[in-house]
N, CA, C and O atoms as a Tinker XYZ file with bonds, in Angstrom:
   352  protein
     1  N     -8.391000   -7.543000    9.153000    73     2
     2  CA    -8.433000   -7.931000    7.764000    64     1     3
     3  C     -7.748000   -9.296000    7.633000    63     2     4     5
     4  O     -6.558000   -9.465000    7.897000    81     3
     5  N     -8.467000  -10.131000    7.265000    73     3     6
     6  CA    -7.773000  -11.689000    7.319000    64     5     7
     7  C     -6.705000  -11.996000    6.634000    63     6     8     9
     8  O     -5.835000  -12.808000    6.949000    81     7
     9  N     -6.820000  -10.815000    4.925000    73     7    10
    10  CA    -6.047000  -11.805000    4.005000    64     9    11
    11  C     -4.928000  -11.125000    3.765000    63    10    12    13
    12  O     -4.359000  -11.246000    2.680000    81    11
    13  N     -4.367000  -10.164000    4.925000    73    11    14
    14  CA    -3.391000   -9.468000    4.684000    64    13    15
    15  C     -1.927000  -10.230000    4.449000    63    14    16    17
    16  O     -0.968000   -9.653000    3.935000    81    15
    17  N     -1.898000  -11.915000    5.002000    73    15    18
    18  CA    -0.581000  -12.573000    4.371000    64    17    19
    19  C     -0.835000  -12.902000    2.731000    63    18    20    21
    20  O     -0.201000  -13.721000    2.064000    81    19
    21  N     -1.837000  -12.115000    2.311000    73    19    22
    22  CA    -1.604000  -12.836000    0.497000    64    21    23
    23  C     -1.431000  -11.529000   -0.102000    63    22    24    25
    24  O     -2.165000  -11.358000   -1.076000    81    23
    25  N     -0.494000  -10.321000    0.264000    73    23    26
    26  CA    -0.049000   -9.247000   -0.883000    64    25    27
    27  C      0.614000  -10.009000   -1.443000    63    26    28    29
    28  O      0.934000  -11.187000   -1.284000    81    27
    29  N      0.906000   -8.865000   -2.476000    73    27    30
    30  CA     1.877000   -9.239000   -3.565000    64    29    31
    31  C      3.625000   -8.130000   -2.899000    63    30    32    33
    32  O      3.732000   -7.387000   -1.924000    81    31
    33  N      4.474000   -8.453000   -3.767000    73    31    34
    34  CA     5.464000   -7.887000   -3.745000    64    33    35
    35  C      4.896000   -6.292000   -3.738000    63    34    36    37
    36  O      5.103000   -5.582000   -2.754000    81    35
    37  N      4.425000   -5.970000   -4.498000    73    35    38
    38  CA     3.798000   -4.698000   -5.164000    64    37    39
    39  C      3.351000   -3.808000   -4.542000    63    38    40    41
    40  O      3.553000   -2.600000   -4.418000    81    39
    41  N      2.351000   -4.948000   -3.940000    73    39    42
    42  CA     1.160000   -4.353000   -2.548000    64    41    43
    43  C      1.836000   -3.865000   -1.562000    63    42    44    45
    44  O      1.755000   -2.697000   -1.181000    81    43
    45  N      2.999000   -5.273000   -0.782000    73    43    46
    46  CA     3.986000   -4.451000    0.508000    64    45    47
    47  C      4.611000   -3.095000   -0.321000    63    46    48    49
    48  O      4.164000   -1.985000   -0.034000    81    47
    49  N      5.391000   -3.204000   -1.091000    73    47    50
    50  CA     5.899000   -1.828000   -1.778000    64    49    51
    51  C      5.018000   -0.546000   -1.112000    63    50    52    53
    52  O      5.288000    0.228000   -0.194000    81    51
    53  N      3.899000   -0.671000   -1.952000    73    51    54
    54  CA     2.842000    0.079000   -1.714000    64    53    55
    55  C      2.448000    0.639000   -0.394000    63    54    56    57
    56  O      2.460000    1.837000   -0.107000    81    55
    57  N      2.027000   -0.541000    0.538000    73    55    58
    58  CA     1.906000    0.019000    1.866000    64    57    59
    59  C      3.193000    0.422000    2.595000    63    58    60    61
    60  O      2.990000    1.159000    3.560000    81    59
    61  N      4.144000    0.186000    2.412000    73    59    62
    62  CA     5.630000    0.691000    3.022000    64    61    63
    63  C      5.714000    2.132000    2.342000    63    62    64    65
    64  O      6.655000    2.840000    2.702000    81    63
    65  N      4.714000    2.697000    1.278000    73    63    66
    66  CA     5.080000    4.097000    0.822000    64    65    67
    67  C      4.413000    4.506000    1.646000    63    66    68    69
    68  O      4.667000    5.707000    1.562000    81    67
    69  N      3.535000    4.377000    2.616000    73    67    70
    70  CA     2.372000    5.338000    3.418000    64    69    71
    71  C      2.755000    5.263000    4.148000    63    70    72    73
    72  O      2.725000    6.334000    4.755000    81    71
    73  N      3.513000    4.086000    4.945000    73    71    74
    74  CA     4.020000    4.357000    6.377000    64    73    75
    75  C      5.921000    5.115000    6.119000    63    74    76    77
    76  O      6.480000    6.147000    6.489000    81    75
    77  N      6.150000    4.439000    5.663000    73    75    78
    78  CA     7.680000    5.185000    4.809000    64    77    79
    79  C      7.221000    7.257000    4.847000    63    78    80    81
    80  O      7.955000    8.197000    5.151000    81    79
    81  N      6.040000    7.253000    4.487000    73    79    82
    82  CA     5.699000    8.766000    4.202000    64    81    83
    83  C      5.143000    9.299000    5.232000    63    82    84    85
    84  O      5.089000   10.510000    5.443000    81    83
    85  N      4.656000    8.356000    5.998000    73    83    86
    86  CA     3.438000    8.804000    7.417000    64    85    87
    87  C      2.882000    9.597000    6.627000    63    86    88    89
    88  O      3.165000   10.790000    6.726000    81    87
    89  N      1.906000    9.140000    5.592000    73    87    90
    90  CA     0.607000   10.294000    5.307000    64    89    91
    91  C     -0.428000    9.146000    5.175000    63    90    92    93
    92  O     -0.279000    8.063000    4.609000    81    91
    93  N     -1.590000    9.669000    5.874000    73    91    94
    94  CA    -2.979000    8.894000    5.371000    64    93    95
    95  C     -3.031000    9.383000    3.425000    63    94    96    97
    96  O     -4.013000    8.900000    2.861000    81    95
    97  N     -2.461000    9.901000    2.868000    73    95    98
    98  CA    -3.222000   10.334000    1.133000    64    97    99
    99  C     -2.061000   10.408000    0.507000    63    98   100   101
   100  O     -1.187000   11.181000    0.899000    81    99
   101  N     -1.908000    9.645000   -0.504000    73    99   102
   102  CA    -0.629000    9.759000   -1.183000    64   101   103
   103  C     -1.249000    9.962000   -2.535000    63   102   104   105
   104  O     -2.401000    9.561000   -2.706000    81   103
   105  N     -0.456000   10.671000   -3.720000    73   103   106
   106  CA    -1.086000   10.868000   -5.192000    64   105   107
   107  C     -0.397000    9.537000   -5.897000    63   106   108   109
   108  O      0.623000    8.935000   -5.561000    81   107
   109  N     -1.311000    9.288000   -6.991000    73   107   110
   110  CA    -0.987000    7.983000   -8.005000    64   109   111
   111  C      1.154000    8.121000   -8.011000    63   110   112   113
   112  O      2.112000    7.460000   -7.611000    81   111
   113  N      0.847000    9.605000   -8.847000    73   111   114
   114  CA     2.588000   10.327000   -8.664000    64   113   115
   115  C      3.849000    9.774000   -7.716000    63   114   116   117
   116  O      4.922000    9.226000   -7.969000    81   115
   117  N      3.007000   10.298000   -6.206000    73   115   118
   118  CA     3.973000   10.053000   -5.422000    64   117   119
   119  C      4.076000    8.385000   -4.899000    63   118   120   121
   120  O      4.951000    7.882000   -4.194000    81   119
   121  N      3.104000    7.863000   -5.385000    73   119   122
   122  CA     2.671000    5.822000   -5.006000    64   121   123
   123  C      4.138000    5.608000   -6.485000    63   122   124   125
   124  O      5.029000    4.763000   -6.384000    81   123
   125  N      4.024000    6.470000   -7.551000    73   123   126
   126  CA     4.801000    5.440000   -8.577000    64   125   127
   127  C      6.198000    5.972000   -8.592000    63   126   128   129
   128  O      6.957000    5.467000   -9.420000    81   127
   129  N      6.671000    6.937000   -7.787000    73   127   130
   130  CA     7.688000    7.120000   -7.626000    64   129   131
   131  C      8.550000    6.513000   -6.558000    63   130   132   133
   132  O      9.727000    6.817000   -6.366000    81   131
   133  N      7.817000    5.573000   -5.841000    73   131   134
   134  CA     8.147000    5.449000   -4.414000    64   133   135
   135  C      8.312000    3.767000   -4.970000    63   134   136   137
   136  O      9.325000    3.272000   -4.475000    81   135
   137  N      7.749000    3.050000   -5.642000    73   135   138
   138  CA     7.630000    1.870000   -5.615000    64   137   139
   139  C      7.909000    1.469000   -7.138000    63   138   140   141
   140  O      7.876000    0.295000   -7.507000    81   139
   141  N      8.187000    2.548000   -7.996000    73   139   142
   142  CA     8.634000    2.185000   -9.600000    64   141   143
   143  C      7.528000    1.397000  -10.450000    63   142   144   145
   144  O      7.965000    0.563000  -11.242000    81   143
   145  N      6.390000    1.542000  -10.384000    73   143   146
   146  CA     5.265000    0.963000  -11.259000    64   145   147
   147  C      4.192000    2.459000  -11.776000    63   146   148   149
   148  O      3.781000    3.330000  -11.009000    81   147
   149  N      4.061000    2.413000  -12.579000    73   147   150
   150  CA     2.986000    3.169000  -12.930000    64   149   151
   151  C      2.650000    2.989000  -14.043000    63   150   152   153
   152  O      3.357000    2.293000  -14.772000    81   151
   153  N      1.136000    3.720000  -14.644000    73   151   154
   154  CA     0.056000    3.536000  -15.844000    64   153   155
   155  C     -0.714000    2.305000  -15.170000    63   154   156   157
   156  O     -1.004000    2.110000  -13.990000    81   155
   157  N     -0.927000    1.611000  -16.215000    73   155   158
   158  CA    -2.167000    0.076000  -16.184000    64   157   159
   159  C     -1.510000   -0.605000  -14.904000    63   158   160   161
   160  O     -2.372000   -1.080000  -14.164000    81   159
   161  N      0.094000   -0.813000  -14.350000    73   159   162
   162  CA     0.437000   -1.668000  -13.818000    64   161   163
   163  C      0.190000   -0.814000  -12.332000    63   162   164   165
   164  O     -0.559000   -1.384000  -11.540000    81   163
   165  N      0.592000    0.107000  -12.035000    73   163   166
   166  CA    -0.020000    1.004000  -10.896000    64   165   167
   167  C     -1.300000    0.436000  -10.235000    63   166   168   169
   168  O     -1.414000   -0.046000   -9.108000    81   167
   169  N     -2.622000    0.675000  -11.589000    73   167   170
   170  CA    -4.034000    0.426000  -11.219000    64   169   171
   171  C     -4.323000   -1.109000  -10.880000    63   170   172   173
   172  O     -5.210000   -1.395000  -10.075000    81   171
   173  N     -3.589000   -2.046000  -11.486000    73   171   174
   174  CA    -3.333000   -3.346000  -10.665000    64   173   175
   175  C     -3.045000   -3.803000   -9.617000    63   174   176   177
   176  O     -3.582000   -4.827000   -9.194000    81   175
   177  N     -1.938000   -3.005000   -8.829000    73   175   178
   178  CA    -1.683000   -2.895000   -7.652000    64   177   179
   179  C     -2.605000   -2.319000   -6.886000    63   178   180   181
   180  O     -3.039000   -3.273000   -6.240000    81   179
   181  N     -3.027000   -1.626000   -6.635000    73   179   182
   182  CA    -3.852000   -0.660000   -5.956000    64   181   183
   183  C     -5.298000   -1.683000   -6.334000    63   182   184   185
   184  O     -5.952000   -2.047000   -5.357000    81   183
   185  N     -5.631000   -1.996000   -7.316000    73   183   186
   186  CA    -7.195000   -2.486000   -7.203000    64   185   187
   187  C     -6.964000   -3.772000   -6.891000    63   186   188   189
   188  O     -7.882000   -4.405000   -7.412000    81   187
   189  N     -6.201000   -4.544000   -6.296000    73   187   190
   190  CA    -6.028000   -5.861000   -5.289000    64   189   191
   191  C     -6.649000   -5.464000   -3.985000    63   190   192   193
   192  O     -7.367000   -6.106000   -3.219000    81   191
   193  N     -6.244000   -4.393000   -3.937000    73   191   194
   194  CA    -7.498000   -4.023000   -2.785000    64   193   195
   195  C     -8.358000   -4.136000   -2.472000    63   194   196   197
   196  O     -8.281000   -3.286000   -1.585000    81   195
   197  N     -9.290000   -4.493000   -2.388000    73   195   198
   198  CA   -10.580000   -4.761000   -2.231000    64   197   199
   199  C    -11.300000   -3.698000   -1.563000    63   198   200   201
   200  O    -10.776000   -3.425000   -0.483000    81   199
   201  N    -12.312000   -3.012000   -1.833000    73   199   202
   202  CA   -12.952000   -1.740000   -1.461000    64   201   203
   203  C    -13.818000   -2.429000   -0.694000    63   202   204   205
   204  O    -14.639000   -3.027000   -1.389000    81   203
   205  N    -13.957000   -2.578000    0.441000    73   203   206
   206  CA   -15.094000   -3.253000    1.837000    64   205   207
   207  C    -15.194000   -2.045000    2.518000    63   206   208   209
   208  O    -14.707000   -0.919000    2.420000    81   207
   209  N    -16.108000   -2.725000    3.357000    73   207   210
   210  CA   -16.136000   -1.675000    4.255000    64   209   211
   211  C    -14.823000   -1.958000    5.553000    63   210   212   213
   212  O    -14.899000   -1.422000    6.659000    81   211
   213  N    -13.857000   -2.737000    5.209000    73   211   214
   214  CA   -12.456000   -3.225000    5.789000    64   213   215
   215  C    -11.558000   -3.113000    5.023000    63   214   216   217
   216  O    -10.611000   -3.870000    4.811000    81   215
   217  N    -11.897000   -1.895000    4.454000    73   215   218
   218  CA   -10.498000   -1.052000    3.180000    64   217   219
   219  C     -9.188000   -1.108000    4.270000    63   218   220   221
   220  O     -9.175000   -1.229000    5.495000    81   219
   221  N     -8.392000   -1.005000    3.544000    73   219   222
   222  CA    -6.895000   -1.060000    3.257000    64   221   223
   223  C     -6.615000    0.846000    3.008000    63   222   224   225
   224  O     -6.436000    1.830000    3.726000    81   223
   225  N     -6.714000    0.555000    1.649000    73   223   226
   226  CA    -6.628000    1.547000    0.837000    64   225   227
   227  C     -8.197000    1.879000   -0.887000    63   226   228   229
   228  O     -8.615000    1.214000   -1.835000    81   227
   229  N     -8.406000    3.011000   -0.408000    73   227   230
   230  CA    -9.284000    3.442000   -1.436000    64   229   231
   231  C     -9.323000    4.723000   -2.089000    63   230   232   233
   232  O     -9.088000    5.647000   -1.311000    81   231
   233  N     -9.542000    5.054000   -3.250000    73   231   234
   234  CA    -9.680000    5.950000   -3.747000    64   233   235
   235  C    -10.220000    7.469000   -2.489000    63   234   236   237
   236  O    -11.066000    7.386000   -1.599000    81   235
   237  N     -9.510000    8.513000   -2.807000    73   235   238
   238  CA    -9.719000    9.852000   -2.088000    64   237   239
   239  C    -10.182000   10.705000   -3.378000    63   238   240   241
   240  O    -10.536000   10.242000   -4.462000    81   239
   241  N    -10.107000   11.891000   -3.048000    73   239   242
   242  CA   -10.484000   12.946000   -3.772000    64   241   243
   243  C     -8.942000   13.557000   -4.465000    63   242   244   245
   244  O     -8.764000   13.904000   -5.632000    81   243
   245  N     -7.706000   13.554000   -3.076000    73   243   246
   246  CA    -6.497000   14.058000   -3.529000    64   245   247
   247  C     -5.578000   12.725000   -4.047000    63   246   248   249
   248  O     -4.369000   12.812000   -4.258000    81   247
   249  N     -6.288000   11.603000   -4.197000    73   247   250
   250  CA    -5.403000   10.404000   -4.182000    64   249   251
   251  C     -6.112000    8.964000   -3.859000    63   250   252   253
   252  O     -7.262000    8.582000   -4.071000    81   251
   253  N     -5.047000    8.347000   -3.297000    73   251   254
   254  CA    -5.437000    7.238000   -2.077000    64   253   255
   255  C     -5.313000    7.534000   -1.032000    63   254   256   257
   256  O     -4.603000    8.452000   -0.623000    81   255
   257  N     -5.990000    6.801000   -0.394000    73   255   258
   258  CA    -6.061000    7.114000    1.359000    64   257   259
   259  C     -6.086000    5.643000    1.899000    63   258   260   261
   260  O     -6.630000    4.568000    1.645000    81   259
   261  N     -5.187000    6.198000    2.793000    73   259   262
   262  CA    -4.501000    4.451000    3.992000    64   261   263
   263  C     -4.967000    4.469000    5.069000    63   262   264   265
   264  O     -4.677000    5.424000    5.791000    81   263
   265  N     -5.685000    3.624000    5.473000    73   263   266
   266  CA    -6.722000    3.733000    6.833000    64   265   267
   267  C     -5.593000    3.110000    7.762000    63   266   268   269
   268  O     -4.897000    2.101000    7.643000    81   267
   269  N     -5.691000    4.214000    8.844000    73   267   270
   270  CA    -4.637000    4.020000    9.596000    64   269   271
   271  C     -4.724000    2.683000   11.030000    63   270   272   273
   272  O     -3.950000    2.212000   11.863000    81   271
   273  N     -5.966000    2.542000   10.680000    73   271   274
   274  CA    -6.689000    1.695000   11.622000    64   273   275
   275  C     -5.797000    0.553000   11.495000    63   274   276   277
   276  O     -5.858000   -0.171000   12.488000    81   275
   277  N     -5.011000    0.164000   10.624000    73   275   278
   278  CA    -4.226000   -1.121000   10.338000    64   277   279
   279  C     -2.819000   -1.095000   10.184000    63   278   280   281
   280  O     -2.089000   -2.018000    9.824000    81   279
   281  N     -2.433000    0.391000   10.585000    73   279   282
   282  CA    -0.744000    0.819000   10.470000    64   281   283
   283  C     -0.059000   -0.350000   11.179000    63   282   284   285
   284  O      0.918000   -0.839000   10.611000    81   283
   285  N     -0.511000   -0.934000   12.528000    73   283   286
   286  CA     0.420000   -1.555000   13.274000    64   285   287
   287  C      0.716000   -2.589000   12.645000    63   286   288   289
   288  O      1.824000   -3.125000   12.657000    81   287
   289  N     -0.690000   -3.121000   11.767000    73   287   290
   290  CA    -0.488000   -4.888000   11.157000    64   289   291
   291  C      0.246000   -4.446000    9.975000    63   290   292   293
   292  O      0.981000   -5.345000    9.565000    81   291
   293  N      0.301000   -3.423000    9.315000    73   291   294
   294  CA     0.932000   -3.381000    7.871000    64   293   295
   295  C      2.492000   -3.177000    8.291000    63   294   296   297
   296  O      3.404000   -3.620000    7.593000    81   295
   297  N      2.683000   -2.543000    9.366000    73   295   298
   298  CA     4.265000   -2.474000    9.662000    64   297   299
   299  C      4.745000   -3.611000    9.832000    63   298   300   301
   300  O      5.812000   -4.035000    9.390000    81   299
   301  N      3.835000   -4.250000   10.598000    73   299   302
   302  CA     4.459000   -5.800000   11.178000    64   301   303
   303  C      4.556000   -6.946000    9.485000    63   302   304   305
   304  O      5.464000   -7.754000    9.295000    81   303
   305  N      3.546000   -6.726000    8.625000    73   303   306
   306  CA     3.901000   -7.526000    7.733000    64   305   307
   307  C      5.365000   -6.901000    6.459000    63   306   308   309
   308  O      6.187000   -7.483000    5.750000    81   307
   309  N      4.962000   -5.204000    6.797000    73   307   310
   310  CA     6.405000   -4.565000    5.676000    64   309   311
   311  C      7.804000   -5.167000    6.371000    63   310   312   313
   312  O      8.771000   -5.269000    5.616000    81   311
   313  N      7.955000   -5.544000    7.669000    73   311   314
   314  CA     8.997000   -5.407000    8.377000    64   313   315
   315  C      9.233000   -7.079000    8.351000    63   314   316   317
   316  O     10.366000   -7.544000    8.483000    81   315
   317  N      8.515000   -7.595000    8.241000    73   315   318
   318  CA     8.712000   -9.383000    7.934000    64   317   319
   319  C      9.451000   -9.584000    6.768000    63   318   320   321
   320  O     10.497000  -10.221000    6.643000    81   319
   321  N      8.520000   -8.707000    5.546000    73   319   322
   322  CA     8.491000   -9.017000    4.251000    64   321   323
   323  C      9.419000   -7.894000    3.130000    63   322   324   325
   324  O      9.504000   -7.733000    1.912000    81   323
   325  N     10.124000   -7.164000    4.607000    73   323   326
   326  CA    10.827000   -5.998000    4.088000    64   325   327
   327  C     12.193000   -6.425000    2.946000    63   326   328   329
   328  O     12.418000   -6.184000    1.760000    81   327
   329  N     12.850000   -7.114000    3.950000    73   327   330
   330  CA    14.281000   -7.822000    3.471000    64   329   331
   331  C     13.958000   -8.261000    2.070000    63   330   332   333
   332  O     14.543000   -7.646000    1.179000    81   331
   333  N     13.002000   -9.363000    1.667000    73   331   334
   334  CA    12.982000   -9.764000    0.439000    64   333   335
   335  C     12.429000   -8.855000   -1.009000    63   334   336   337
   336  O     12.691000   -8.897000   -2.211000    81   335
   337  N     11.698000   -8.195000   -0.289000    73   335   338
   338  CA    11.659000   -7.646000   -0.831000    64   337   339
   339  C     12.321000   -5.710000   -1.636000    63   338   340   341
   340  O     11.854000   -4.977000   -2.509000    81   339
   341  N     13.200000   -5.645000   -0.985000    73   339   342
   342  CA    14.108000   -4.275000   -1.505000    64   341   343
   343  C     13.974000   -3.454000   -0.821000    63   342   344   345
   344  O     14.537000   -2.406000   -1.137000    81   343
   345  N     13.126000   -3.480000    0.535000    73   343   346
   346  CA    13.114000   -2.276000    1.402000    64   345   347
   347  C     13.834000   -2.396000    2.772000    63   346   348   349
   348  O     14.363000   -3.412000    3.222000    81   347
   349  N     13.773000   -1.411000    3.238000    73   347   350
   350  CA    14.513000   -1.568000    4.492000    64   349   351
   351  C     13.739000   -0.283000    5.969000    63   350   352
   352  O     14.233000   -0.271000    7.097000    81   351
């Protein structure tokens, strides 16, 4: 996925809840408890995503679902971009 250096603050949040959780499916619930956004500002985050057929993250049946196919690159960018942003 090319444009994985242009998240937002929001977005790393976001993907640090799936690997933070090790689950491929997290609920809207457990995404806005983990990263402090939810309602309209939640669905902002999450629809930066881009639904390709080189998803990230897309809508599930129980949730979202994190294609694990990209765990190694999303660790490597949470763990760059961890410090500034509030995680550890």
């Amino acid at each position: 996925m090319k444009d994985m250096q242009r998240f937002t603050e929001n977005q790393i949040k976001l993907l640090y809840a799936f690997i933070a959780n090790d689950k491929d499916i997290l609920t809207s619930e457990e995404i806005s408890k983990f990263i402090g956004v939810k309602g309209k500002a939640l669905g902002g985050v999450i629809g930066g995503f881009k639904t390709t057929k080189e998803w990230i993250i897309r809508r599930h049946p129980r949730g979202w679902q994190f294609n694990k196919k990209y765990k190694q690159k999303i660790i490597k960018i949470v763990s760059e971009f961890g410090p500034d942003i509030g995680i550890r």
